[in-house]
N, C-alpha and C positions, 0 to 999 in steps of 0.2 A: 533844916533844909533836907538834911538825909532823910530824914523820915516822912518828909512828905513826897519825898524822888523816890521810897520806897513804898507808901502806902499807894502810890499811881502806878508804881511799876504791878503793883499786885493787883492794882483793881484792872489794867489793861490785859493783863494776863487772862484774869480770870473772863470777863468779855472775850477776847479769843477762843479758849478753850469751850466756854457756850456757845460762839459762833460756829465753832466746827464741828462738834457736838449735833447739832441744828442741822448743818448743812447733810452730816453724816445721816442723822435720822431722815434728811428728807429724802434723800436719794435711796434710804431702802426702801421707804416708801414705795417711791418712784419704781424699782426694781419687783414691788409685789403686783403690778399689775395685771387683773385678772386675762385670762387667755379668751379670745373671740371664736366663736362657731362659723367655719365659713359656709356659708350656701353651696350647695351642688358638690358637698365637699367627695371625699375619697380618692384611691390612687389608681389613677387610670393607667399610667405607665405600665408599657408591657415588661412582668418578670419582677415588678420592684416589689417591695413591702415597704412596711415602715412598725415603727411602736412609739407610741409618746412617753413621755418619762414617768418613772412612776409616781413621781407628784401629784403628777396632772392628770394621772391615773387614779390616784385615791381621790380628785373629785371628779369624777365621772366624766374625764372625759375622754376622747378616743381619736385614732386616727383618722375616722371621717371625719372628726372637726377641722380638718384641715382639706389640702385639694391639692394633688401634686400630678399633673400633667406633662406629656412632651408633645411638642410644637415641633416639628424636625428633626433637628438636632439638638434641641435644646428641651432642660426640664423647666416647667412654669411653675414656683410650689407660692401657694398663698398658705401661709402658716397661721396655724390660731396654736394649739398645744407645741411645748418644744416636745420636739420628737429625733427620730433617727430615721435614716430612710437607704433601703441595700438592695441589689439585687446577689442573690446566693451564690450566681454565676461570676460576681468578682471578686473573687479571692488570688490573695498576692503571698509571697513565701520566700525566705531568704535576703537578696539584694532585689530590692524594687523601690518605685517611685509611684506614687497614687496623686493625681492633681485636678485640679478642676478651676474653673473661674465663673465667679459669683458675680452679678450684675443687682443692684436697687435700684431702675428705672426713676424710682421715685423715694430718697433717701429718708426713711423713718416714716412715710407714710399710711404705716398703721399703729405707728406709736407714737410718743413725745420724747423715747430716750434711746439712743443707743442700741440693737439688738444684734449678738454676731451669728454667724453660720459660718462654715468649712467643711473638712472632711476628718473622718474615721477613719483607722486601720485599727487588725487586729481585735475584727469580731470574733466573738464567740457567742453561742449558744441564745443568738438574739431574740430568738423568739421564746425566751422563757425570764421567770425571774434572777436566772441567775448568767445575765448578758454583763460581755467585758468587752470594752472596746477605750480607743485613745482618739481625745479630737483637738483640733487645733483650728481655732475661731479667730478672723479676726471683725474687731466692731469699725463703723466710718467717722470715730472719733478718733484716730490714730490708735489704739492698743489692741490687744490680742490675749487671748487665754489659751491654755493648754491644761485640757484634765482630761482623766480617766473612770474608769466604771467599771470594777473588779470582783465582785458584784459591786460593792458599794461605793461611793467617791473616792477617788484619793487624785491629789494632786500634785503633780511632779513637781521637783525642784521649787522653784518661787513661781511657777508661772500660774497658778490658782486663781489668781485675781489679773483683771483686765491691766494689761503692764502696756506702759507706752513705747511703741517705737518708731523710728523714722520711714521704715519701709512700710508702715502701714497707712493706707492713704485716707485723708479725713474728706469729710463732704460737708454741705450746705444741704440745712433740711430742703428737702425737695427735690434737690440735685439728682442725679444720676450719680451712680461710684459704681468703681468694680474693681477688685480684688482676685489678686489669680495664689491660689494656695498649694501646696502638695509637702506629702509628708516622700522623703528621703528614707530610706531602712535600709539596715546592713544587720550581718550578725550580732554587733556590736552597741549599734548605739537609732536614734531615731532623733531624723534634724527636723524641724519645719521650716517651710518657706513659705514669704508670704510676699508677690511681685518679686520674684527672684533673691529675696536676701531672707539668710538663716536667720530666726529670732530668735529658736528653742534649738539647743543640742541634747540630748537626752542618753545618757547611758542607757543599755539594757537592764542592768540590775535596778536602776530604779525604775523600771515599767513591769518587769514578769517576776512574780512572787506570788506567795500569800496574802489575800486580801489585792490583788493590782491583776494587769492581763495575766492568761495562762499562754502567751505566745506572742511573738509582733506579727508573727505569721496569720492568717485567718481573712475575714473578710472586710473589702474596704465600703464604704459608703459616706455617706453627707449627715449631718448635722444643724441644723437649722431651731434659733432659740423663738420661741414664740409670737406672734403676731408681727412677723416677716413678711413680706413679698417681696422674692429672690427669685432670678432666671439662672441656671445653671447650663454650663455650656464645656467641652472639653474635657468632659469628664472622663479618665482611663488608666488603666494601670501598664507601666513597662518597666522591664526586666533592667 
């Protein structure tokens, strides 16, 4: 009897670890989905820029593949490349707060999975390849990410991968959601908030170094990962 309560134990096992296996493969899948060209694209906003990542960059494509407008007081961005989007004029230094709130009128409606946007601080030298900045995204499946770009990736603490938490509000595809984010900075350390509660506390030593920012000081902006449509509203920085 042992040994057939063991040979089941092993073969249920092993079915698990191929389902998860499977599941894991599908969702990169899911995750390599190609980026969309949007019609009438470019950045009409007065004073903004933007750059796509350099991914999206090695296959050709560009910032006009996307369309980032304002409407009032509000930015309209329809996103095909993820990209980053600044105006030069915001730059923050010391103790400050950079916040903004992000609207999906229509949740995942240019995609099938999850895509987040937030904001940056702690640009540097954006418009070239050797741009450093920190962002803090969260998605309408309850998680959130926090990485950086030193030139190259690095990812603080655990927050590298999409992490769950309760401040982060989840949606029904199609729904409406909206997310109010802002990074916290002190000499010391860089909090995120996302609808009012810390997710991320962050030392400084782990953000300015070798290979990570050269400052938390520098400039703030938005973040948006590809084939998004996001209204962005309240966007500023205070002392």
């Amino acid at each position: 009897m042992r040994r057939v309560y063991a040979t089941t134990f092993a073969l249920v096992t092993a079915l698990s670890v191929a389902s998860m296996q499977a599941q894991q493969a599908g969702a990169g899948a899911a995750q390599g989905d190609a980026s969309r060209k949007v019609a009438g694209g470019g950045i009409t906003a007065k004073g903004w820029k933007g750059k796509v990542d350099a991914a999206e960059a090695s296959k050709g494509a560009t910032i006009n593949d996307s369309k980032f407008a304002q409407q009032g007081s509000e930015f309209h961005i329809n996103n095909g490349p993820a990209a980053i989007y600044w105006n030069p004029a915001n730059t923050a230094s010391g103790s400050y707060t950079v916040s903004a709130t992000f609207t999906e009128p229509k949740y995942m409606s240019s995609n099938d999975h999850p895509h987040p946007y937030g904001v940056f601080i702690g640009g540097a030298n954006l418009d070239t390849e050797n741009a450093s900045f920190l962002y803090c995204t969260p998605y309408g499946n309850g998680t959130f990410i926090v990485r950086g770009m030193g030139p190259a990736r690095f990812n603080p603490l655990t927050f590298g991968r999409p992490t769950p938490n309760d401040a982060v509000k989840k949606a029904e595809t199609g729904g409406s959601i909206t997310q109010e984010v802002a990074w916290v900075v002190t000499p010391e350390k860089a909090d995120c908030r996302i609808n009012g509660t810390v997710v991320a506390s962050i030392p400084k030593a782990e953000l300015v170094g070798a290979g990570k920012l050269t400052s938390l000081d520098g400039v703030a902006g938005l973040r948006i990962a590809h084939n998004v449509d996001v209204n962005v509203s309240n966007f500023k920085i205070a002392k």
